[in-house]
Backbone bond lengths (Angstrom), bond angles and torsions (degrees), N, CA, C in turn:
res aa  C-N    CA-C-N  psi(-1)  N-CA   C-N-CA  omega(-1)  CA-C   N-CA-C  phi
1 X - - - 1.454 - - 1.526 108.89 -
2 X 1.508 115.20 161.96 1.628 98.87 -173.44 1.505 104.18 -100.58
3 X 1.079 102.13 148.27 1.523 103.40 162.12 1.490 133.57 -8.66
4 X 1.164 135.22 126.45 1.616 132.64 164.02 1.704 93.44 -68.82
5 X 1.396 105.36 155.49 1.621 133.15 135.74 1.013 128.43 -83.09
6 X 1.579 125.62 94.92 1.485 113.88 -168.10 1.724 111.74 -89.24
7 X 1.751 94.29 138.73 1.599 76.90 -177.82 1.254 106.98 -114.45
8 X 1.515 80.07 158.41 1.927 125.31 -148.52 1.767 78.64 -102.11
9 X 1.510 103.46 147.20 1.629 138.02 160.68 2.217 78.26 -35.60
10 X 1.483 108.47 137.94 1.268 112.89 165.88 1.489 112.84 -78.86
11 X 1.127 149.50 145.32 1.734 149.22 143.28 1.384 113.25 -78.07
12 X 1.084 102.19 160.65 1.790 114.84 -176.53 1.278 90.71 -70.35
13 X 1.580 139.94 -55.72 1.493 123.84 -157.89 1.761 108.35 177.37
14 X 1.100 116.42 162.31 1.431 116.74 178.18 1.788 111.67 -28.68
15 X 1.300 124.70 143.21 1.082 158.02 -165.47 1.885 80.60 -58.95
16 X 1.580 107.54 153.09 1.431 93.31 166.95 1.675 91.70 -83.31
17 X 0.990 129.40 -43.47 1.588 99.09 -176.93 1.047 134.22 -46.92
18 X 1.157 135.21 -16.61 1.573 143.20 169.23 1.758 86.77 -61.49
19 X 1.528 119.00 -78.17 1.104 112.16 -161.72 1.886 115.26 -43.05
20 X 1.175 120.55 -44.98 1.529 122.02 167.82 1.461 119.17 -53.07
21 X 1.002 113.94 -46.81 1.619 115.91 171.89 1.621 110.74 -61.30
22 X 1.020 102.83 -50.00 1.714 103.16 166.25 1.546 137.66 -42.58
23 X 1.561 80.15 -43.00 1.828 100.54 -170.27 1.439 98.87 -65.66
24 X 1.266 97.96 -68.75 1.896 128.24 155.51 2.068 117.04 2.14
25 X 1.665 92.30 -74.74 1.326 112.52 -177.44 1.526 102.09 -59.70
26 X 1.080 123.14 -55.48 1.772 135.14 -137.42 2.017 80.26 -79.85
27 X 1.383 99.67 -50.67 1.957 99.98 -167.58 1.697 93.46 -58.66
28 X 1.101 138.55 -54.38 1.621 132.00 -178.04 1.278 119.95 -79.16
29 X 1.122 117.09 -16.00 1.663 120.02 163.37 1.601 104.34 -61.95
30 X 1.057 102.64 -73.66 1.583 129.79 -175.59 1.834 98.55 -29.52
31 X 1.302 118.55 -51.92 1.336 139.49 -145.16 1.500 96.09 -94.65
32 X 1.583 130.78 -22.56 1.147 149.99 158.30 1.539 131.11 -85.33
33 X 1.370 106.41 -26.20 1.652 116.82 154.68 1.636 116.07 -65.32
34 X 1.271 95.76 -36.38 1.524 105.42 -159.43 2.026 96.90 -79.85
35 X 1.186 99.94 -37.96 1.715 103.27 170.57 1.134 111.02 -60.37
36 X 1.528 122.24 -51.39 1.317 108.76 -149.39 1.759 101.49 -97.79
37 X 1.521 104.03 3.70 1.653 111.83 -164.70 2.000 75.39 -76.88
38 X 0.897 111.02 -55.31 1.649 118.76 -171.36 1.538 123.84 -75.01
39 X 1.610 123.58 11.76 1.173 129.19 -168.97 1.392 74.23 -132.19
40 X 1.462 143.93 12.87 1.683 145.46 172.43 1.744 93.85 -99.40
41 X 1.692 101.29 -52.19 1.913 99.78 -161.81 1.202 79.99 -63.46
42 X 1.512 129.61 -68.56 1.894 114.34 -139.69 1.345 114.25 -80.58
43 X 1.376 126.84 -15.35 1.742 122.35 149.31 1.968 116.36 -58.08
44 X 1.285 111.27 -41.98 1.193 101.36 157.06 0.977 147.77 -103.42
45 X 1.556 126.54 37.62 1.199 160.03 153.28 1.219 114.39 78.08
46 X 1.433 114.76 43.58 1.922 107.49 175.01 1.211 98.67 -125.34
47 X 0.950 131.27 32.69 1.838 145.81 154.50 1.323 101.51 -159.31
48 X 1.220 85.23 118.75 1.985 113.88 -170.98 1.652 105.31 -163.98
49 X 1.605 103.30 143.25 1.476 134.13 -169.48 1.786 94.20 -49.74
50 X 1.327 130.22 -20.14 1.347 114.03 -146.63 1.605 79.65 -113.28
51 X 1.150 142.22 -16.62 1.447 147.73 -157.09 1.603 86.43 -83.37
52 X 1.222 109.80 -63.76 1.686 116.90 -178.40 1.630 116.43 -73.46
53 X 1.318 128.64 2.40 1.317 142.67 -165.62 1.799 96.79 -101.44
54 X 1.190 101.06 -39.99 1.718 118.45 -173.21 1.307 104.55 -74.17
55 X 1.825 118.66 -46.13 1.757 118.44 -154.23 0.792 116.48 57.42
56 X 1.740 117.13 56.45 1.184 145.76 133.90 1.529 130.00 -96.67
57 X 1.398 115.50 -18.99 1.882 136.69 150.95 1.485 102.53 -33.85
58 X 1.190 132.65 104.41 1.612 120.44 148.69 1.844 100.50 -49.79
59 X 1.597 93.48 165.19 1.916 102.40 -153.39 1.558 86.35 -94.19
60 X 1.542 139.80 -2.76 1.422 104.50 156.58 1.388 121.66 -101.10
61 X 1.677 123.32 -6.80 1.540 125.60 147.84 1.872 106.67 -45.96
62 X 1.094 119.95 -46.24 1.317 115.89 175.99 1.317 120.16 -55.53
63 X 1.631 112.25 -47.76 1.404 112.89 -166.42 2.022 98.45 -75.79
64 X 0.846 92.54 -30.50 2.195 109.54 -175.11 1.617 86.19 -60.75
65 X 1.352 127.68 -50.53 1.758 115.74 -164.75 1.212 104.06 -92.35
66 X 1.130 139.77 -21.85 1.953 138.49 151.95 1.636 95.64 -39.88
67 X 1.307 123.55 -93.31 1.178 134.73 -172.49 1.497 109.12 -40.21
68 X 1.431 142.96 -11.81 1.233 125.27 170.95 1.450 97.74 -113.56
69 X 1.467 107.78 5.47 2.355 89.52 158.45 0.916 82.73 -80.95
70 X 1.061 125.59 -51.80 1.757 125.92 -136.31 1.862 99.35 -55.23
71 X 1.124 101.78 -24.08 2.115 101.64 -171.11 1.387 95.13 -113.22
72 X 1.666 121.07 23.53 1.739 106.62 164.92 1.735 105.25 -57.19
73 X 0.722 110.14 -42.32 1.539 103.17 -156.83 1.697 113.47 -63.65
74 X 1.472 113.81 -33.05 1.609 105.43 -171.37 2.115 93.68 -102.17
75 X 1.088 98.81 -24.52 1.448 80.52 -175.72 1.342 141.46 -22.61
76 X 1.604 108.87 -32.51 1.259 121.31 163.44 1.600 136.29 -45.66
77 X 1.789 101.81 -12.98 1.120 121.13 -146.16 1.644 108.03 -131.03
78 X 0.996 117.03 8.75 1.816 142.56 -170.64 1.102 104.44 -78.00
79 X 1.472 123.95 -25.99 1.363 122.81 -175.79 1.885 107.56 -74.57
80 X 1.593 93.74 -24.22 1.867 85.39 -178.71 1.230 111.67 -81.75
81 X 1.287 125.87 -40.03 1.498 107.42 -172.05 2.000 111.21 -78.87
82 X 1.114 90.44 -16.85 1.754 101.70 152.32 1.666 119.17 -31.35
83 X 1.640 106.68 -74.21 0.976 117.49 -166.23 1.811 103.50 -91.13
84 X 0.895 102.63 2.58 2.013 90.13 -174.57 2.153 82.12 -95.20
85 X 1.599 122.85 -41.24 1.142 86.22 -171.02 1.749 122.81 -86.28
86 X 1.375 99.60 -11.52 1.252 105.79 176.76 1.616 108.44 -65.48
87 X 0.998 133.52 -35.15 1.709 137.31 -173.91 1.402 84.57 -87.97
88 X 1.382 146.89 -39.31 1.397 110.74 179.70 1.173 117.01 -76.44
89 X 1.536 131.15 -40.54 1.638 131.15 179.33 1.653 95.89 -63.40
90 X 1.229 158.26 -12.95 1.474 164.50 112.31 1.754 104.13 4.10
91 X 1.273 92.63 -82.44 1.748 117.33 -179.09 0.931 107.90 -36.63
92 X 1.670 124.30 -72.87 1.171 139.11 163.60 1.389 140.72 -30.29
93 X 1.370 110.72 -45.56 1.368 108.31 163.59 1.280 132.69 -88.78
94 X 1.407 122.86 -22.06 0.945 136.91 151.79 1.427 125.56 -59.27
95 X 1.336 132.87 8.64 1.549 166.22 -121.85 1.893 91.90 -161.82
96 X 1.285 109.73 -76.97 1.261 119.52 -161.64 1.832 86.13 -66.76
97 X 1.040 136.65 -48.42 1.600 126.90 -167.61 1.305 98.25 -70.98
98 X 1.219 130.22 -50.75 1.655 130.84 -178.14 1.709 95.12 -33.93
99 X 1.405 122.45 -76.01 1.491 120.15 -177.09 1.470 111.65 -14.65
100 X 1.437 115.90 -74.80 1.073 122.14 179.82 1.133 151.52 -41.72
101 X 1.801 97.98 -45.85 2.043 113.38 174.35 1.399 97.41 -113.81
102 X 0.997 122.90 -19.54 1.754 122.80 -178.13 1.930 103.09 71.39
103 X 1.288 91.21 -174.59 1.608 94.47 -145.28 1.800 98.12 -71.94
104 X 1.357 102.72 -16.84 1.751 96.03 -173.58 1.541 115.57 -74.37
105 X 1.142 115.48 -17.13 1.384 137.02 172.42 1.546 115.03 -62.37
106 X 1.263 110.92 -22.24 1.672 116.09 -153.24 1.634 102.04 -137.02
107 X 1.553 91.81 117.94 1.893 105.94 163.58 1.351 95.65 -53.79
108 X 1.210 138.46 -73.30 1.938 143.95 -85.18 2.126 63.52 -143.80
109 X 1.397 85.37 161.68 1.872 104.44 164.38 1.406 100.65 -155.71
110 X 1.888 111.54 -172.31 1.279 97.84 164.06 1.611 133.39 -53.55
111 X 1.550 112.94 -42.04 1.258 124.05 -170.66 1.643 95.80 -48.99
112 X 1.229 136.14 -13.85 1.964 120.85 178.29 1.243 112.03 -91.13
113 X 1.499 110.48 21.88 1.750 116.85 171.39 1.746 98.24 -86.16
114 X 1.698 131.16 -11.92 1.162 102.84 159.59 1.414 124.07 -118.18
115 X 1.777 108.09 53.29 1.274 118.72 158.77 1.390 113.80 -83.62
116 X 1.494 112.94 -6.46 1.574 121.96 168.48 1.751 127.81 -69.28
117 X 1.162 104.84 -23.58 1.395 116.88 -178.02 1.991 103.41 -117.33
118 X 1.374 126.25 20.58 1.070 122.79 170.36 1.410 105.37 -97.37
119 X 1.341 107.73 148.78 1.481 99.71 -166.68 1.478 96.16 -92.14
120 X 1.495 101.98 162.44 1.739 126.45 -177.33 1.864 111.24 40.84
121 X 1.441 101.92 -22.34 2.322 101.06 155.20 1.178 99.11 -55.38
122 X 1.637 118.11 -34.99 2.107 99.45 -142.62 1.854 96.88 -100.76
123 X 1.287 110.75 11.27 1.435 123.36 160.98 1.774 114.07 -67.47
124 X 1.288 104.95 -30.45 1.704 113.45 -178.36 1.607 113.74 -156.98
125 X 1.497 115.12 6.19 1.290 93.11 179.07 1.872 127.15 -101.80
126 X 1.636 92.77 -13.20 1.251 110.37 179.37 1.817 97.43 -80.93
127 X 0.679 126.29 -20.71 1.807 126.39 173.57 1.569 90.83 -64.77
128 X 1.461 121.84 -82.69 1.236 105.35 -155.04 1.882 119.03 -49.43
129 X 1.404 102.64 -35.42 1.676 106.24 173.78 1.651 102.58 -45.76
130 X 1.159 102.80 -58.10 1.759 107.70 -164.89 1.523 121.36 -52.19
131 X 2.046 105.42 -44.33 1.466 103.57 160.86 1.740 112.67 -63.55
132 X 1.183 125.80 -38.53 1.461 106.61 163.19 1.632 126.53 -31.99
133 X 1.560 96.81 -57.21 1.259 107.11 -165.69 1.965 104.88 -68.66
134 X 1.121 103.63 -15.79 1.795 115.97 -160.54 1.825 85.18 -76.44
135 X 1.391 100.40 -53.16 1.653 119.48 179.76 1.743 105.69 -22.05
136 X 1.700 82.32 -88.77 1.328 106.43 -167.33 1.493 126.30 -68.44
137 X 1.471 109.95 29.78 1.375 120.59 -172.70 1.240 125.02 -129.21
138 X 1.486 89.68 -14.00 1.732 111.77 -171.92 1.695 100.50 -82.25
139 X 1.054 110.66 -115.84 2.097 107.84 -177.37 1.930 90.09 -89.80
140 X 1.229 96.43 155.26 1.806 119.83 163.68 1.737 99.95 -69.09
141 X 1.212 116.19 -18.27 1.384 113.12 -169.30 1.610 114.92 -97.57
142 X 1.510 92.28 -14.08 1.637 109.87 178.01 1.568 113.98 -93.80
143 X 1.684 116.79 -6.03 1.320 114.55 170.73 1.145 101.85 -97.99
144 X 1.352 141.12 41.61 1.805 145.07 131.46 1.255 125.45 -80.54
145 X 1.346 116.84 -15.32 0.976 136.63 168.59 1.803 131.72 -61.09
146 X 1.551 116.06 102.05 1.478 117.81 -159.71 1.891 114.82 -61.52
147 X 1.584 96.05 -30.17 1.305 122.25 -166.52 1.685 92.81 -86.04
148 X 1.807 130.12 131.97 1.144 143.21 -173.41 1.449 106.46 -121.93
149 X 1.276 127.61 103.66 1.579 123.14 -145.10 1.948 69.79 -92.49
150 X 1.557 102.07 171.95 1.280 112.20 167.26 1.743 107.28 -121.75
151 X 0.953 131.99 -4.02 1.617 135.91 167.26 1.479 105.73 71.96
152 X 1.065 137.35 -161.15 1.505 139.49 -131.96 1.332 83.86 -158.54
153 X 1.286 155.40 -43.23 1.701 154.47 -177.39 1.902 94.90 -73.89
154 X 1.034 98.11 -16.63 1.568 88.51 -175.09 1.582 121.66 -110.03
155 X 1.463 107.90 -12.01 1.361 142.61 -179.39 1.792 82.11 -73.60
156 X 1.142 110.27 -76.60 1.703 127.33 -165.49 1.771 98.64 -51.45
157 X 1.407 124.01 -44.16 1.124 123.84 -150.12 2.187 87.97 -80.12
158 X 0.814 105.75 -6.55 1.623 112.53 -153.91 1.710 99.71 -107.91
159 X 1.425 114.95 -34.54 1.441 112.58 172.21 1.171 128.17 -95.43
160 X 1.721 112.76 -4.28 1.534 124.34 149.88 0.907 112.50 -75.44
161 X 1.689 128.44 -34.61 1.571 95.58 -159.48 1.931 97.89 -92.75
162 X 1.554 124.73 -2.83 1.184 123.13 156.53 1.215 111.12 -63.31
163 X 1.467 130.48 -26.84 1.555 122.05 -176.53 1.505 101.53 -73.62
164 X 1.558 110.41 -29.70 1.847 100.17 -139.60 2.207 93.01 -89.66
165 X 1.753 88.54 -25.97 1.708 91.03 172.92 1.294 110.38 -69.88
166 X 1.421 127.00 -36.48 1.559 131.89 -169.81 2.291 102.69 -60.41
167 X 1.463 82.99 -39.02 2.115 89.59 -171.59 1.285 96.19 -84.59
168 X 0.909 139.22 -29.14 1.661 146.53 -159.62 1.911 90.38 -89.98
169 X 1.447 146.92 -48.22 1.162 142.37 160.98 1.797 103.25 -47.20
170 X 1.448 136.89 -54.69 0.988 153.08 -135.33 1.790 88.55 -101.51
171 X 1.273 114.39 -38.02 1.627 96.05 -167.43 2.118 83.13 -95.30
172 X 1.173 117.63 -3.03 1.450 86.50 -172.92 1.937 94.19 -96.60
173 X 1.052 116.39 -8.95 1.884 111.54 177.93 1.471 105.72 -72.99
174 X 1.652 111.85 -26.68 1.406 114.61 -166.46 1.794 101.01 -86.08
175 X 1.345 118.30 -21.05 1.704 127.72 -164.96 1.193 81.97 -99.07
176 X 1.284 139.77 -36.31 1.827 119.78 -155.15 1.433 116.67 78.27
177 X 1.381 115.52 7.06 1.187 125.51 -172.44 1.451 122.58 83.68
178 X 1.593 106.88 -7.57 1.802 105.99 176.66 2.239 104.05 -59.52
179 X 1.410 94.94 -149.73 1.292 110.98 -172.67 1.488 105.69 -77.19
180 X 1.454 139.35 122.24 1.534 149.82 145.23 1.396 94.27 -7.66
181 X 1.394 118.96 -85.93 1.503 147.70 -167.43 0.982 103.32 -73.54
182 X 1.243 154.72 -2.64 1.697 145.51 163.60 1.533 114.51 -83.47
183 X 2.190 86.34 -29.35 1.532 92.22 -163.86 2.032 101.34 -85.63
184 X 1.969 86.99 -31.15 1.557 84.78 175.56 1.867 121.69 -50.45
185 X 1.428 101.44 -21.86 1.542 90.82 -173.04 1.616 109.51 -76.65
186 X 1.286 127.65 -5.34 1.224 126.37 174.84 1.720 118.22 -68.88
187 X 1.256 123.97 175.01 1.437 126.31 171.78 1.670 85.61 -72.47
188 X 1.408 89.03 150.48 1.418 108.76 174.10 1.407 132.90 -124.77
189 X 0.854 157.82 68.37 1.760 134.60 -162.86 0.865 126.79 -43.18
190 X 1.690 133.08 142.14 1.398 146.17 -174.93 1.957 99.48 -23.91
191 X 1.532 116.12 -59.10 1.609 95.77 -167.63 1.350 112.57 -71.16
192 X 1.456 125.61 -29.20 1.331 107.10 -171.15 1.717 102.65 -81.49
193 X 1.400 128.08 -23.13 1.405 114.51 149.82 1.582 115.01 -26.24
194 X 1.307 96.30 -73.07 1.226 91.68 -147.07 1.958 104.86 -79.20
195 X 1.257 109.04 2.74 1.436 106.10 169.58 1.396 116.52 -81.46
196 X 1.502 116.23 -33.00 1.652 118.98 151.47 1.120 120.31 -36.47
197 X 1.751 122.04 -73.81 1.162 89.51 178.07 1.804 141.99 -112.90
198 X 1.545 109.80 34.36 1.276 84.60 127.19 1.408 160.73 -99.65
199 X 1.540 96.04 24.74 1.326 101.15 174.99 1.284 116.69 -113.82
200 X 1.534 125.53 9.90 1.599 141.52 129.93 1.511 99.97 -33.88
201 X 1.813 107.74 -72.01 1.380 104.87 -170.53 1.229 119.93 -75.81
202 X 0.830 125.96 -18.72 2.020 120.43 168.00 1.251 95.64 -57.23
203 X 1.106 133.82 -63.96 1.786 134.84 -172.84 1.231 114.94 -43.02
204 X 1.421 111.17 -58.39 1.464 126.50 165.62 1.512 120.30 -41.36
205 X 1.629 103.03 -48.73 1.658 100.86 -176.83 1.490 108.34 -70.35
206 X 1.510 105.33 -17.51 1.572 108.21 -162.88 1.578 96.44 -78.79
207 X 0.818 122.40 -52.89 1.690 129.96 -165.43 1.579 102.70 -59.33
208 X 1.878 126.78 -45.79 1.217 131.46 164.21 1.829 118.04 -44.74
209 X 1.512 105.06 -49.13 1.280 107.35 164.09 1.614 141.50 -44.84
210 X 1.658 87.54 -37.65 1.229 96.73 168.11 1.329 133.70 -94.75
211 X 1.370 103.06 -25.20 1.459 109.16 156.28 1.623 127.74 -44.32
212 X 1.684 108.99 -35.15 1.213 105.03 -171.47 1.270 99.26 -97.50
213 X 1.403 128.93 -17.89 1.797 124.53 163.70 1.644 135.08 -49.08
214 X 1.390 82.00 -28.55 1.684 108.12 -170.40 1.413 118.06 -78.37
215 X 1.616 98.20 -38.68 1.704 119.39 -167.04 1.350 98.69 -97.48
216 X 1.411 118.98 -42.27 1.548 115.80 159.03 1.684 119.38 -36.85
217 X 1.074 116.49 -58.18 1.171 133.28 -159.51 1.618 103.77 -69.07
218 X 1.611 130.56 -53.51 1.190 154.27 167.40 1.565 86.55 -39.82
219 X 1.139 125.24 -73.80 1.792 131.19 -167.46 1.453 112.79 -65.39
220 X 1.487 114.72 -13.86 1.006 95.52 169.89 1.767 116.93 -105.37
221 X 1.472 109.49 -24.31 1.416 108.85 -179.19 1.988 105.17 -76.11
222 X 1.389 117.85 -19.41 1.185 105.67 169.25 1.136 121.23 -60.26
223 X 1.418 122.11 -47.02 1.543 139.69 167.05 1.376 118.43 -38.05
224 X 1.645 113.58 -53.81 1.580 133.22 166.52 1.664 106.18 -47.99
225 X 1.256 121.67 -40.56 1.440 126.47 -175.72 1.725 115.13 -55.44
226 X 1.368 79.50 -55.82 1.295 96.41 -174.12 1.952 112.58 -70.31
227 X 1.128 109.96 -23.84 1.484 108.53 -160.38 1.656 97.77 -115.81
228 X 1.283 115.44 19.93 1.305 128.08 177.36 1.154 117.29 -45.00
229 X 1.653 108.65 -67.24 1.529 113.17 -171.32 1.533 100.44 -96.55
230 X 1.245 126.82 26.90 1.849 110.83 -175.42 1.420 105.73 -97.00
């Protein structure tokens, strides 16, 4: 037989920490799409110094390629505040569902927010937590359910970030391990062009992915709040 849902005292609504971790994630996601959406044009050459040299740049392509010299220097480094907010909005929601079904209810807890920073686990292990979390967020009536669908946003979110580790091995054999962007300022040949940027855009798709995981998730456990006891 499947499991009961036992019900828990109802709450008004997600933890405010969920809501901070959210706010949190979505402002550095956002701020990391927008880098790497533009470390995609100027590796593949449709924003370039000579485009704006001519005054042929419309003036917010101009103001968009100011703002990505201007962050040559840490770019290298996007991947950490990546993962500190993604493992905290992790913690957190998995925090805010604990309230609800309590711990017998739940494989995954907060503590599997640092299956994200384990090496070659966080290739597949933070997916399976997340379809948990996708699970147990949707109806109270849908965590009776033996069968744990994994959805199609998470399918996608799972074969980028295998693409973006597979180019990210491949652009660091080709750098020697120096700087991405030190090495990008060199002449390049057509493949390592074009191995830049798709792994601009793997990053890019990855950060979109998560954007819509995060806000998904927020919309759906608010919903759960509310439809708790109905």
């Amino acid at each position: 037989a499947p499991p009961k849902v036992a019900l828990r005292p109802s709450v008004p609504g997600p933890h405010l920490s969920l809501w901070l971790s959210v706010f949190t994630a979505l402002v550095v996601l956002i701020t990391i799409l927008f880098l790497r959406s533009m470390d995609f044009l100027t590796f593949a050459g449709l924003l370039t110094e000579e485009s704006r040299a001519t005054g042929t740049m419309p003036l917010p392509a101009r103001w968009m390629l100011d703002v990505h010299e201007t962050t040559r220097g840490f770019r290298d480094w996007l991947w950490l505040p990546q993962f500190l907010v993604v493992m905290t909005w992790h913690g957190c929601a998995f925090a805010s569902l604990r309230n609800l079904y309590g711990d017998e209810m739940m494989r995954h807890g907060p503590p599997s927010c640092l299956w994200w920073i384990t090496p070659f686990a966080n290739l597949f292990m933070p997916f399976l937590c997340l379809r948990e979390m996708r699970h147990l967020s949707r109806r109270r009536r849908m965590a009776t359910q033996t069968r744990i669908p994994f959805g199609p946003l998470l399918w996608c979110m799972e074969l980028v970030l295998l693409a973006n580790f597979t180019l990210r091995a491949v652009l660091y054999s080709r750098t020697m391990g120096t700087s991405r962007f030190a090495y990008a300022g060199t002449i390049m040949d057509d493949t390592s062009q074009s191995i830049f940027a798709a792994h601009a855009a793997s990053s890019a798709l990855l950060a979109l992915a998560l954007i819509g995981v995060i806000a998904c998730n927020l919309h759906h456990q608010s919903r759960l709040h509310r439809t708790w006891n109905a």
